[in-house]
mmJSON file of the N, C-alpha and C atoms, coordinates in Angstrom:
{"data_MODEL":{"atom_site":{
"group_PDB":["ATOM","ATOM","ATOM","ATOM","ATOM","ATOM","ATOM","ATOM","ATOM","ATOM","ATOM","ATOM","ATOM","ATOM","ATOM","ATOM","ATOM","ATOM","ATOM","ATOM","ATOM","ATOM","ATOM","ATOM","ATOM","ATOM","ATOM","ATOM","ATOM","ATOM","ATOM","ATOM","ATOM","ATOM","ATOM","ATOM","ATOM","ATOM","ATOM","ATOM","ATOM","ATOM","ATOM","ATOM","ATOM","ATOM","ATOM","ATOM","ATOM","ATOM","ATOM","ATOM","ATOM","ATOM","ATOM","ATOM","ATOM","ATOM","ATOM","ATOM","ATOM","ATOM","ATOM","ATOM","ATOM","ATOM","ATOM","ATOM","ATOM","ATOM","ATOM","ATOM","ATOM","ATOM","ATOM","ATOM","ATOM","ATOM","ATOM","ATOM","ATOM","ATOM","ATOM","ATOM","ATOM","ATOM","ATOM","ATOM","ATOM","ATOM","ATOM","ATOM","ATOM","ATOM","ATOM","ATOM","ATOM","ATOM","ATOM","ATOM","ATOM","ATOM","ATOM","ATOM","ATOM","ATOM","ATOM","ATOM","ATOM","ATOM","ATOM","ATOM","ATOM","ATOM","ATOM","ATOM","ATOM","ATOM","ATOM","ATOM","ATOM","ATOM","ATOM","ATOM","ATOM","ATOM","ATOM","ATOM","ATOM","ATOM","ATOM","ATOM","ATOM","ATOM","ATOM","ATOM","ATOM","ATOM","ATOM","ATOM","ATOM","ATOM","ATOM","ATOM","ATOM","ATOM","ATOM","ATOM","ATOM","ATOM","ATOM","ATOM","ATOM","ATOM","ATOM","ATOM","ATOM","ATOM","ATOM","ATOM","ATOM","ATOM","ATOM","ATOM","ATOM","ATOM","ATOM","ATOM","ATOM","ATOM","ATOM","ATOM","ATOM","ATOM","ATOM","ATOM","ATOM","ATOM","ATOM","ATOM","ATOM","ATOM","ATOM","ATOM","ATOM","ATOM","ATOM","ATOM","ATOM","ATOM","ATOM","ATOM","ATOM","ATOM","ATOM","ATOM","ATOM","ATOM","ATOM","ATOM","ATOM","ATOM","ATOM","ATOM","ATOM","ATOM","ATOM","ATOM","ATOM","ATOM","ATOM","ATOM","ATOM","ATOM","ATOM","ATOM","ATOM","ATOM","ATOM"],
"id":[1,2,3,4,5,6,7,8,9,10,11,12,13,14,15,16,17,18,19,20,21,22,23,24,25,26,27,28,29,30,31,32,33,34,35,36,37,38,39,40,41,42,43,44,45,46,47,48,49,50,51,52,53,54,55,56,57,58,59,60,61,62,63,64,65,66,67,68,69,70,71,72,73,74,75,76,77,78,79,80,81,82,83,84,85,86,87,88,89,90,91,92,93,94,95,96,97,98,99,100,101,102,103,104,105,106,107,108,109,110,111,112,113,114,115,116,117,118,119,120,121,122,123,124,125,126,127,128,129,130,131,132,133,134,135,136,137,138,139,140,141,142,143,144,145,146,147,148,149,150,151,152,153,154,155,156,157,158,159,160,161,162,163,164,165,166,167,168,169,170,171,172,173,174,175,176,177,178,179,180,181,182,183,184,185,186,187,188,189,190,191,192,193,194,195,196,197,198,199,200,201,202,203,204,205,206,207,208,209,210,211,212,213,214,215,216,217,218,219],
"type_symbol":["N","C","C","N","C","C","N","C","C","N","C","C","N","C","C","N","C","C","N","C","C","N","C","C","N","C","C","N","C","C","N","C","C","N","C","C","N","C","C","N","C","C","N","C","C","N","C","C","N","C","C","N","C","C","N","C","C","N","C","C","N","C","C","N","C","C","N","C","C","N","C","C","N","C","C","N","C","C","N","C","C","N","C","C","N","C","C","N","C","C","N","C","C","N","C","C","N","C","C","N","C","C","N","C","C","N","C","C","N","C","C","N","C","C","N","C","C","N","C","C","N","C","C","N","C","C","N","C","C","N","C","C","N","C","C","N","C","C","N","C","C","N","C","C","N","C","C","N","C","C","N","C","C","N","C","C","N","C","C","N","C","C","N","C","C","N","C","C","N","C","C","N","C","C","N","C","C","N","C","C","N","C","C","N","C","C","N","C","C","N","C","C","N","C","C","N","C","C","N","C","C","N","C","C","N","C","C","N","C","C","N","C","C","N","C","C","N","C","C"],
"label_atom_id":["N","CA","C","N","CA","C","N","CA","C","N","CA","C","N","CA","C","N","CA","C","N","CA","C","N","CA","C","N","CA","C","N","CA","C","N","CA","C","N","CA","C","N","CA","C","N","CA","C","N","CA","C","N","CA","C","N","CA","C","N","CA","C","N","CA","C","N","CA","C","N","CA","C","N","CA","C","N","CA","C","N","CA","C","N","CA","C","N","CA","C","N","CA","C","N","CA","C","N","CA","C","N","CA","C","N","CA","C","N","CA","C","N","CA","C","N","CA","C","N","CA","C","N","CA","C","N","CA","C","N","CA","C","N","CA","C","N","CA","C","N","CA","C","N","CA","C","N","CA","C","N","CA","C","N","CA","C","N","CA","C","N","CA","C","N","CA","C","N","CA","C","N","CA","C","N","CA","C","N","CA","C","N","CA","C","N","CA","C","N","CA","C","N","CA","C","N","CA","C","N","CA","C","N","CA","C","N","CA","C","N","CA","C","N","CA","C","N","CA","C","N","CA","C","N","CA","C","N","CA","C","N","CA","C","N","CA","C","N","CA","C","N","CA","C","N","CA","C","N","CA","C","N","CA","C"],
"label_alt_id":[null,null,null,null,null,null,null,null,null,null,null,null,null,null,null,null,null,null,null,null,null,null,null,null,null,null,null,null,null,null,null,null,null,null,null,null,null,null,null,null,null,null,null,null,null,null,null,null,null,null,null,null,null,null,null,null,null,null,null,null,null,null,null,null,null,null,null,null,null,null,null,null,null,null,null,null,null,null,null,null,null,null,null,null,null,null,null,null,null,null,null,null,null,null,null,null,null,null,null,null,null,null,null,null,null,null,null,null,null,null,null,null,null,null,null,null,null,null,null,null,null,null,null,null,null,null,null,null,null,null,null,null,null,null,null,null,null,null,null,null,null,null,null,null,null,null,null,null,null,null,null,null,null,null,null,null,null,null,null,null,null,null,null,null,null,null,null,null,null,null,null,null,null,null,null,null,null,null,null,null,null,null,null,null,null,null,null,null,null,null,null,null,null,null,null,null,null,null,null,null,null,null,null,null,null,null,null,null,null,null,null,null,null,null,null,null,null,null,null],
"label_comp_id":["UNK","UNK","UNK","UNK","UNK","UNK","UNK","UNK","UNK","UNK","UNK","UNK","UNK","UNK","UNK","UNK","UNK","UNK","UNK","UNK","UNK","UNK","UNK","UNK","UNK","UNK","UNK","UNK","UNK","UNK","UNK","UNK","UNK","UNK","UNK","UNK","UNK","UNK","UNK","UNK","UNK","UNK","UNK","UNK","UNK","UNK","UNK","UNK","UNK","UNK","UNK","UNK","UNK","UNK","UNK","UNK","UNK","UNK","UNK","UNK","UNK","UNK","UNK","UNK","UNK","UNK","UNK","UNK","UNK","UNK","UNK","UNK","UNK","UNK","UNK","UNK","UNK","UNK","UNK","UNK","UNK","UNK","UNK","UNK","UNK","UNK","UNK","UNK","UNK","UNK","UNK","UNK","UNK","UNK","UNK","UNK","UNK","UNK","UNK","UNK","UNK","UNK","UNK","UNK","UNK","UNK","UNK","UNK","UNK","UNK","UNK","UNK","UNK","UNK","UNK","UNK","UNK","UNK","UNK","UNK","UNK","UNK","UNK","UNK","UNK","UNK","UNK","UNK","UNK","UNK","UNK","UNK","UNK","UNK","UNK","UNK","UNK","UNK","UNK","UNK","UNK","UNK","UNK","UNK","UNK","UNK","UNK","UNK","UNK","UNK","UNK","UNK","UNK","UNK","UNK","UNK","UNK","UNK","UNK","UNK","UNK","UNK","UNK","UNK","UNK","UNK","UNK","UNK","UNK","UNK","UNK","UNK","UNK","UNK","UNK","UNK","UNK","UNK","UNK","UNK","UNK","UNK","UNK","UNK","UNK","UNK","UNK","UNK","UNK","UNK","UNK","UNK","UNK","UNK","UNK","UNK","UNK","UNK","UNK","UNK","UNK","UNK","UNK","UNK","UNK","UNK","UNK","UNK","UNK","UNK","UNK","UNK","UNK","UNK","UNK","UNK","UNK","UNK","UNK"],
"label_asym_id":["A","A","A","A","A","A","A","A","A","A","A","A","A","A","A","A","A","A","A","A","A","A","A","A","A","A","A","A","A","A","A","A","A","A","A","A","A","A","A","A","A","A","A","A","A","A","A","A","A","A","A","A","A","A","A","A","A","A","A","A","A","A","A","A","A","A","A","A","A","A","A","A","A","A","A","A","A","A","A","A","A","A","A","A","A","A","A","A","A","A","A","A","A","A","A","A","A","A","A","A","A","A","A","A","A","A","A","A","A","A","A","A","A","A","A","A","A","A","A","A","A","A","A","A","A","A","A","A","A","A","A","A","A","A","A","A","A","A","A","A","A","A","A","A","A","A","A","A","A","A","A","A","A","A","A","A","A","A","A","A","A","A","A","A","A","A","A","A","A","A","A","A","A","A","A","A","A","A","A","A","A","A","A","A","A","A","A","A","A","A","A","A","A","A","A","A","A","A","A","A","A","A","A","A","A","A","A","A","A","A","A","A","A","A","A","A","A","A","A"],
"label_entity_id":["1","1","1","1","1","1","1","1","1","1","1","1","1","1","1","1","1","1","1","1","1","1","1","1","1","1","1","1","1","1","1","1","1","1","1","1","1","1","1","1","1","1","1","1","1","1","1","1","1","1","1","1","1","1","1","1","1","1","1","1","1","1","1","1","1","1","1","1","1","1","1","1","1","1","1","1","1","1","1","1","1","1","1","1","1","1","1","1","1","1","1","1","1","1","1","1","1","1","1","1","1","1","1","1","1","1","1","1","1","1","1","1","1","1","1","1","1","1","1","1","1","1","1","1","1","1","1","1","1","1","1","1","1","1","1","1","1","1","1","1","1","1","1","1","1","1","1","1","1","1","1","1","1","1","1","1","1","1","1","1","1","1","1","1","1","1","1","1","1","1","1","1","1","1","1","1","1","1","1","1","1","1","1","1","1","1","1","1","1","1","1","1","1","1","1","1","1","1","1","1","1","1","1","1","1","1","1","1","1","1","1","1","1","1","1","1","1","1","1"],
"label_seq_id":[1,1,1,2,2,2,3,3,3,4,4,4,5,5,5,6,6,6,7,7,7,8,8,8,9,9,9,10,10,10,11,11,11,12,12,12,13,13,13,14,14,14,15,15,15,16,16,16,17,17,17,18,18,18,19,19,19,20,20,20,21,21,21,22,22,22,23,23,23,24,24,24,25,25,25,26,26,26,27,27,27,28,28,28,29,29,29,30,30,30,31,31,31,32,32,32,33,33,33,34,34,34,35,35,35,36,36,36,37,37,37,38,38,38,39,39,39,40,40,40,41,41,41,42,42,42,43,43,43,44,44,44,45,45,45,46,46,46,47,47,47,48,48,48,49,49,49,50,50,50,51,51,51,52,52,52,53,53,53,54,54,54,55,55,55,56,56,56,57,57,57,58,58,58,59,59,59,60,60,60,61,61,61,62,62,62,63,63,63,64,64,64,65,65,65,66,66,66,67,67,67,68,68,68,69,69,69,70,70,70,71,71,71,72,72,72,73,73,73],
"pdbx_PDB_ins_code":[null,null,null,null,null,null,null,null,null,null,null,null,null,null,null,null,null,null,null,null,null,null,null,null,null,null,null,null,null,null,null,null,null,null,null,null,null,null,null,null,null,null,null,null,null,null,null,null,null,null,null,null,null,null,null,null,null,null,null,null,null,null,null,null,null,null,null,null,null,null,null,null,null,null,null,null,null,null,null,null,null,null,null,null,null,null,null,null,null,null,null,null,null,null,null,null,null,null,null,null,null,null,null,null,null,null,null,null,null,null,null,null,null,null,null,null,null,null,null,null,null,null,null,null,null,null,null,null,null,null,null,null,null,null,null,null,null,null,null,null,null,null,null,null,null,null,null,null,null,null,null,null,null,null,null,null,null,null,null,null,null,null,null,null,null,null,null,null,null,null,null,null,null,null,null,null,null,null,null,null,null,null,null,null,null,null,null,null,null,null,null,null,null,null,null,null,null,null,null,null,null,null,null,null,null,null,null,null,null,null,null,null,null,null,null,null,null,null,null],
"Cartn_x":[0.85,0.0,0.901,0.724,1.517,0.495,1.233,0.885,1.871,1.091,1.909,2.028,3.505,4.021,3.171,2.396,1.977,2.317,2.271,2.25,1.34,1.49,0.782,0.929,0.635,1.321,2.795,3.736,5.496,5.518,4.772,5.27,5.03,5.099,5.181,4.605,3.621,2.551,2.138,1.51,0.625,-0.521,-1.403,-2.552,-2.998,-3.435,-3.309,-4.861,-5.131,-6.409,-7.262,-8.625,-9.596,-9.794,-9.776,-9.75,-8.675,-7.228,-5.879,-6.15,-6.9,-7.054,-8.194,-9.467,-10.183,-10.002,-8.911,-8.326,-7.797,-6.97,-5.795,-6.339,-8.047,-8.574,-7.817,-7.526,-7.327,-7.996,-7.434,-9.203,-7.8,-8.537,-7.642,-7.365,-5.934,-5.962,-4.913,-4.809,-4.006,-2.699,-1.669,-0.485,0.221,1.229,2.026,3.537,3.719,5.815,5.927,7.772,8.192,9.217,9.522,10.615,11.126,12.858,13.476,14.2,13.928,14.979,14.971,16.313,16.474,16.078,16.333,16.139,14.835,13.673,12.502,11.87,10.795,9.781,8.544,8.843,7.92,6.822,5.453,4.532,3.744,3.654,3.339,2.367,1.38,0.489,1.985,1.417,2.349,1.512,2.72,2.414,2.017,0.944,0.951,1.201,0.819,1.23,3.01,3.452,4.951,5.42,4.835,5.705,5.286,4.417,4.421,5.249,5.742,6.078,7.732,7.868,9.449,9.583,8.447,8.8,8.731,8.33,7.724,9.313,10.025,11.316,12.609,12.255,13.203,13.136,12.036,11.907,12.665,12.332,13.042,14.153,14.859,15.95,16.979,16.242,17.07,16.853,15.755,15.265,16.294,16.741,17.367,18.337,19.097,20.788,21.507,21.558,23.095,22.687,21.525,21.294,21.84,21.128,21.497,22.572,23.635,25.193,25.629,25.222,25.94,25.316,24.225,23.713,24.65,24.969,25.578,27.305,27.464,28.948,29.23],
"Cartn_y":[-1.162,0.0,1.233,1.826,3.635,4.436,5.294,6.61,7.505,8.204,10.167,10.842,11.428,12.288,13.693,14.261,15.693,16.646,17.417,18.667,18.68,18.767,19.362,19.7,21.111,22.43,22.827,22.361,22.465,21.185,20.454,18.669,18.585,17.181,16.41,14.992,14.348,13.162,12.024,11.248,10.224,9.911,9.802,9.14,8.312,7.9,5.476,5.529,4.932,4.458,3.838,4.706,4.346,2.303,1.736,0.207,-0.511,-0.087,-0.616,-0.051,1.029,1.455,0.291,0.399,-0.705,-2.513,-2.997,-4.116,-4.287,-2.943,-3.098,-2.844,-2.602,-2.056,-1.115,0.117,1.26,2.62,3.245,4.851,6.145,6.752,8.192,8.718,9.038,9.068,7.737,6.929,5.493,5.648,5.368,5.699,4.532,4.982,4.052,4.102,2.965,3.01,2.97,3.737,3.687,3.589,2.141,1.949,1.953,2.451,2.019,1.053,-0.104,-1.26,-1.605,-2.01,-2.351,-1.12,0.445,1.365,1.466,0.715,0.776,1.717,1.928,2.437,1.457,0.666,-0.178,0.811,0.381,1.238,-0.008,-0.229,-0.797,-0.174,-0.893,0.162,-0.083,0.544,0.721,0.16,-0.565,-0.969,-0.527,0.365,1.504,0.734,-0.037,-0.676,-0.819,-1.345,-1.575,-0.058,0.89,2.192,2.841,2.576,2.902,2.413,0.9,0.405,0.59,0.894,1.841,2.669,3.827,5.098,5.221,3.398,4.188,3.382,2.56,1.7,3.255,4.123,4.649,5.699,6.032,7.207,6.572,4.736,4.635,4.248,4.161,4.161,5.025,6.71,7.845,8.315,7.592,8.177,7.636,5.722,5.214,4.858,5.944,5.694,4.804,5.813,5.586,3.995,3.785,2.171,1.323,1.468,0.756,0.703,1.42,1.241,0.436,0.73,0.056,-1.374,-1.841,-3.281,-4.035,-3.197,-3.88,-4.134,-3.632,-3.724,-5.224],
"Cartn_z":[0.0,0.0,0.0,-1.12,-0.62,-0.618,0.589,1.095,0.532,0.818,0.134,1.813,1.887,2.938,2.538,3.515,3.896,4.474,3.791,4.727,6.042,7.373,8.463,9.232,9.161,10.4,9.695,10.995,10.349,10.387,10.292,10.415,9.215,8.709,7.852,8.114,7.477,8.171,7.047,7.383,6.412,7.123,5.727,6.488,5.886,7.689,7.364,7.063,5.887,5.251,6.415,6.372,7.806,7.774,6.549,6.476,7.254,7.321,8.002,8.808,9.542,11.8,11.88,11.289,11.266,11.226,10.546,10.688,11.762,11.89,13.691,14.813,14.468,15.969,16.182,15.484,16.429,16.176,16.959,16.337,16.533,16.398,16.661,18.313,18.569,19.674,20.1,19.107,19.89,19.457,20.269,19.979,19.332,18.289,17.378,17.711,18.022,18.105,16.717,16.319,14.938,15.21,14.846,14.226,13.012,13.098,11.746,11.655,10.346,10.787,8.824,8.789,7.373,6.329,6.382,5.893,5.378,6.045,6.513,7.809,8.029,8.853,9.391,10.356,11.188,12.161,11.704,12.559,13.503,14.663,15.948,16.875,17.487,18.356,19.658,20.429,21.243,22.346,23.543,24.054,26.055,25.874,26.819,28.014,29.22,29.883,30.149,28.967,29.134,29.154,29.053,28.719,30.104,30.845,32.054,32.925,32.895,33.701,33.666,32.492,32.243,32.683,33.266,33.023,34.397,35.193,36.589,37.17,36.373,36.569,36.944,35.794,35.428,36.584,37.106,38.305,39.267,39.842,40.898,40.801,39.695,39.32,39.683,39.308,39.23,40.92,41.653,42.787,44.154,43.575,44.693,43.882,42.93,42.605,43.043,44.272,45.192,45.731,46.339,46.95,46.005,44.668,43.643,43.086,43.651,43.113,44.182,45.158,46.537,46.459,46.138,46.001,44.644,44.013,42.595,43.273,43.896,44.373,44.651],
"occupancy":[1.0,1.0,1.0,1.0,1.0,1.0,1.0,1.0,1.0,1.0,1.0,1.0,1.0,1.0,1.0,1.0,1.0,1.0,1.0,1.0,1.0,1.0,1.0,1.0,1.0,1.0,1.0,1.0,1.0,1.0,1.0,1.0,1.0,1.0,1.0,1.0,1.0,1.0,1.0,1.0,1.0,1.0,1.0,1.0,1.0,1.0,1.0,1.0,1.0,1.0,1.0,1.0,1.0,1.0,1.0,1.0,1.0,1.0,1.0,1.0,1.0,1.0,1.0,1.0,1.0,1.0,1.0,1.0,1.0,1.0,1.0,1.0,1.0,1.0,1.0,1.0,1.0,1.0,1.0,1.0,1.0,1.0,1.0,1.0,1.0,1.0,1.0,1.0,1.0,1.0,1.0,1.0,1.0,1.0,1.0,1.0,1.0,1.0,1.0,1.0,1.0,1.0,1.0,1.0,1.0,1.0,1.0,1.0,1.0,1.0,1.0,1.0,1.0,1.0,1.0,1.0,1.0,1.0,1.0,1.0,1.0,1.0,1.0,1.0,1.0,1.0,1.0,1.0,1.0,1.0,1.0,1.0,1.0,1.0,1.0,1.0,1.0,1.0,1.0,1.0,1.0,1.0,1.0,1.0,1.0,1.0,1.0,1.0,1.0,1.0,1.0,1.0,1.0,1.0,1.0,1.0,1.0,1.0,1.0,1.0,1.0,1.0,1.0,1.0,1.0,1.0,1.0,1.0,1.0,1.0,1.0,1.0,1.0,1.0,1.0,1.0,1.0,1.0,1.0,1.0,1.0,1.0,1.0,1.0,1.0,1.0,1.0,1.0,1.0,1.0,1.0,1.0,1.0,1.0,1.0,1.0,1.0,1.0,1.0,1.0,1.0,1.0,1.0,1.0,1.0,1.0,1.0,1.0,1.0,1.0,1.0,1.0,1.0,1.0,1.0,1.0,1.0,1.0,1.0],
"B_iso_or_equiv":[0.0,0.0,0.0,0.0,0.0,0.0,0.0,0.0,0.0,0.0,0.0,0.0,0.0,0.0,0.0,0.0,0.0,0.0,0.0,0.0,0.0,0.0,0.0,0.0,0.0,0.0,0.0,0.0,0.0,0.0,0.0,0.0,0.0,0.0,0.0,0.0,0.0,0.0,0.0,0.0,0.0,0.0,0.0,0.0,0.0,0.0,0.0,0.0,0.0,0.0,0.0,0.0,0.0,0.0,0.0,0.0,0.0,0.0,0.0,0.0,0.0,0.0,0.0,0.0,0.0,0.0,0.0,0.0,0.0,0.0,0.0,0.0,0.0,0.0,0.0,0.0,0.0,0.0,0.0,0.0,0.0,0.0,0.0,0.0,0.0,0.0,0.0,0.0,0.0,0.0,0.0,0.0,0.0,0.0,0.0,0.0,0.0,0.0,0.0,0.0,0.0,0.0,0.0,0.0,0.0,0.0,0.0,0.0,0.0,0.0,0.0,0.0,0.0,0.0,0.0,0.0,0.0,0.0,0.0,0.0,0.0,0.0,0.0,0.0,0.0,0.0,0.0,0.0,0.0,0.0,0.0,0.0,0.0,0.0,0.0,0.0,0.0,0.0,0.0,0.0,0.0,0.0,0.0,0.0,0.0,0.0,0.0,0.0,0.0,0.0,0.0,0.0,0.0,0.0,0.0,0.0,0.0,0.0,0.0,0.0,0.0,0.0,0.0,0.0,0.0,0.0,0.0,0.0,0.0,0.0,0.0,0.0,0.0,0.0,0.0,0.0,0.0,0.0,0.0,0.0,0.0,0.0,0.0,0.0,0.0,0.0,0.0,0.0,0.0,0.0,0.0,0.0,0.0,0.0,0.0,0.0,0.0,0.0,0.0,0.0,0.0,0.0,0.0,0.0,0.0,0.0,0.0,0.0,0.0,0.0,0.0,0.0,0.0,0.0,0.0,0.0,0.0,0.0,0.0],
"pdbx_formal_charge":[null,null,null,null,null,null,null,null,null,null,null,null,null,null,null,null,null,null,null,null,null,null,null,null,null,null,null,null,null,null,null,null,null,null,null,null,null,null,null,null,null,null,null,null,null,null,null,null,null,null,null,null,null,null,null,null,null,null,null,null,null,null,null,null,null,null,null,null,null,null,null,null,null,null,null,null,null,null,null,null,null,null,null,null,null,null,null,null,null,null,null,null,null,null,null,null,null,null,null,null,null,null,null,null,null,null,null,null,null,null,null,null,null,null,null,null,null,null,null,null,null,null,null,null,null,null,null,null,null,null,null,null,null,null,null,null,null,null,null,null,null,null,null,null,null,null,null,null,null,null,null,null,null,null,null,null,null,null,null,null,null,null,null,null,null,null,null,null,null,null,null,null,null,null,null,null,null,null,null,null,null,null,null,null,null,null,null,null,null,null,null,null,null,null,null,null,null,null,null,null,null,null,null,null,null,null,null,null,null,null,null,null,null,null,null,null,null,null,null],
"auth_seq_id":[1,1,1,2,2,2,3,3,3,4,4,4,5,5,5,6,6,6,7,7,7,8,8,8,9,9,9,10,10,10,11,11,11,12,12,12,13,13,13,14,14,14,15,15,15,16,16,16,17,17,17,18,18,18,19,19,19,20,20,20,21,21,21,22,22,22,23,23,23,24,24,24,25,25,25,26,26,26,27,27,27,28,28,28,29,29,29,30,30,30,31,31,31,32,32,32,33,33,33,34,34,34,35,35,35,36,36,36,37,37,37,38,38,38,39,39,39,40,40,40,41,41,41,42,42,42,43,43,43,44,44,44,45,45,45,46,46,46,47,47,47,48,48,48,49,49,49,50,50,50,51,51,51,52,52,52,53,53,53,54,54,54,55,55,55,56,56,56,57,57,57,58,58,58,59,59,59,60,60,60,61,61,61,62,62,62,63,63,63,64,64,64,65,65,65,66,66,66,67,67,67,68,68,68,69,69,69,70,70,70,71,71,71,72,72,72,73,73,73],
"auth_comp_id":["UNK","UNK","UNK","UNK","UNK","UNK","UNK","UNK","UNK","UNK","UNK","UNK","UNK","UNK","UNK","UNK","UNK","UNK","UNK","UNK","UNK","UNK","UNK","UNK","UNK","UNK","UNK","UNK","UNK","UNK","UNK","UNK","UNK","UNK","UNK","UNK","UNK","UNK","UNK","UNK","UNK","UNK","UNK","UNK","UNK","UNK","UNK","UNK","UNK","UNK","UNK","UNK","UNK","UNK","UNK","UNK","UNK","UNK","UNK","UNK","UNK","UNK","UNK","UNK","UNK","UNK","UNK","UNK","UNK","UNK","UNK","UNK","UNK","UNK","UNK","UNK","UNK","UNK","UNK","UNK","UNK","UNK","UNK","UNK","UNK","UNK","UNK","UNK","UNK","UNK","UNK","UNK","UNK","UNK","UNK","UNK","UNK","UNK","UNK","UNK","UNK","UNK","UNK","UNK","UNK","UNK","UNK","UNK","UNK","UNK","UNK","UNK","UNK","UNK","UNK","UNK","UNK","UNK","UNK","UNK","UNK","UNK","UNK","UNK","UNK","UNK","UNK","UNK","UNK","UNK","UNK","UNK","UNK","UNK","UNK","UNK","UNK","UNK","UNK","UNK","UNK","UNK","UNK","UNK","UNK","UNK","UNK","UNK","UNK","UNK","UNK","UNK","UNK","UNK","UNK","UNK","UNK","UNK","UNK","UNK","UNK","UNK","UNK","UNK","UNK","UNK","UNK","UNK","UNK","UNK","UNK","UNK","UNK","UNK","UNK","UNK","UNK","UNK","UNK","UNK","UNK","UNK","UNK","UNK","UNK","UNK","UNK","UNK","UNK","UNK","UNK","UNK","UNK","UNK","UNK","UNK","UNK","UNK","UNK","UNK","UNK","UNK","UNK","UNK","UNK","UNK","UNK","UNK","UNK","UNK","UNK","UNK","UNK","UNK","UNK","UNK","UNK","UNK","UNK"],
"auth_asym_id":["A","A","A","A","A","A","A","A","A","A","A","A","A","A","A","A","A","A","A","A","A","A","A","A","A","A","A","A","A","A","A","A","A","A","A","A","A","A","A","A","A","A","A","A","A","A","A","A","A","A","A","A","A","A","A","A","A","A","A","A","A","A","A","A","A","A","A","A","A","A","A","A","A","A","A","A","A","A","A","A","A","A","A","A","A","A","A","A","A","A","A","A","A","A","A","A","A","A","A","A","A","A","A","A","A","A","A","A","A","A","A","A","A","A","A","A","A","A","A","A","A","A","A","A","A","A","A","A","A","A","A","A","A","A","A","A","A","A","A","A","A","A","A","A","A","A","A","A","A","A","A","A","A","A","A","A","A","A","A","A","A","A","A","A","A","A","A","A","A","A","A","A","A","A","A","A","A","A","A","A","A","A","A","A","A","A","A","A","A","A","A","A","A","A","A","A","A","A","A","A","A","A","A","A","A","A","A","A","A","A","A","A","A","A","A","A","A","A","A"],
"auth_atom_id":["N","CA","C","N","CA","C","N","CA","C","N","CA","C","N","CA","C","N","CA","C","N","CA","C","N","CA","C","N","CA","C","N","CA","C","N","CA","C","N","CA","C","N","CA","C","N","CA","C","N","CA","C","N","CA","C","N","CA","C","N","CA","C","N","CA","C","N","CA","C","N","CA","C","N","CA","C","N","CA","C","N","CA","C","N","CA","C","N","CA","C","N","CA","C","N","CA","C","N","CA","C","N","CA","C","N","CA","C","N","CA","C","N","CA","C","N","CA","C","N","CA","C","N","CA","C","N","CA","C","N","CA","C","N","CA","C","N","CA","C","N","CA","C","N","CA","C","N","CA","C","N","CA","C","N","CA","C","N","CA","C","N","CA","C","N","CA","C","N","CA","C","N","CA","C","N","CA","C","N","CA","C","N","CA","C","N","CA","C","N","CA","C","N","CA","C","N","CA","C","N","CA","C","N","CA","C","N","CA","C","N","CA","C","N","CA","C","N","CA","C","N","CA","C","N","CA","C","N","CA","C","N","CA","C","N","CA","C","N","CA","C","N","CA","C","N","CA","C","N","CA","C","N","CA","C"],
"pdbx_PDB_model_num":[1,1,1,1,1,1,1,1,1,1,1,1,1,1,1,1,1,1,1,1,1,1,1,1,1,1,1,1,1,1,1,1,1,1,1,1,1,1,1,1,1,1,1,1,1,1,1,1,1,1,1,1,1,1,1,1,1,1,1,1,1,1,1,1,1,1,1,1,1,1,1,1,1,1,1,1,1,1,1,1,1,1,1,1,1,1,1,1,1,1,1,1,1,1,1,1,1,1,1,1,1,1,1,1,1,1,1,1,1,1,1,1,1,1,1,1,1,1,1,1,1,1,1,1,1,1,1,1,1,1,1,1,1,1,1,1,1,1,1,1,1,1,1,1,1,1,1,1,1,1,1,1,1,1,1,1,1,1,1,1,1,1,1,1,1,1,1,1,1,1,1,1,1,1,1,1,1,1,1,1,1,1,1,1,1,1,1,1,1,1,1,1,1,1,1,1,1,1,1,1,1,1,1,1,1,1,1,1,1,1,1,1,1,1,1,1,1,1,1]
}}}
């Protein structure tokens, strides 16, 4: 399937044919990971759950540093 790159706003966009959000179950509003792999562009719903649970990893990460250097010792 090709799409054509747009103009929108100062961005630059595509838009995914309402039949492929309809196949993937998704609506507007749902977020997509993008990857690049093999001088390709991989589009993925994203996996909101796992991106919380990173983001809530990475707070106590930065929060209990120092413990966590001293446990790795």
């Amino acid at each position: 399937m090709n799409v054509t790159i747009r103009k929108i706003g100062n961005s630059e966009g595509i838009i995914i044919p309402k039949e492929t959000l309809d196949r993937l179950g998704l609506k507007t509003g749902d977020s997509l990971e993008l990857q690049m792999e093999n001088g390709g562009i991989t589009l993925k719903p994203a996996d909101e759950d796992l991106s919380r649970q990173l983001e809530a990893a990475r707070y106590f990460m930065d929060k209990y540093k120092v413990a966590l250097k001293k446990l790795a010792e």
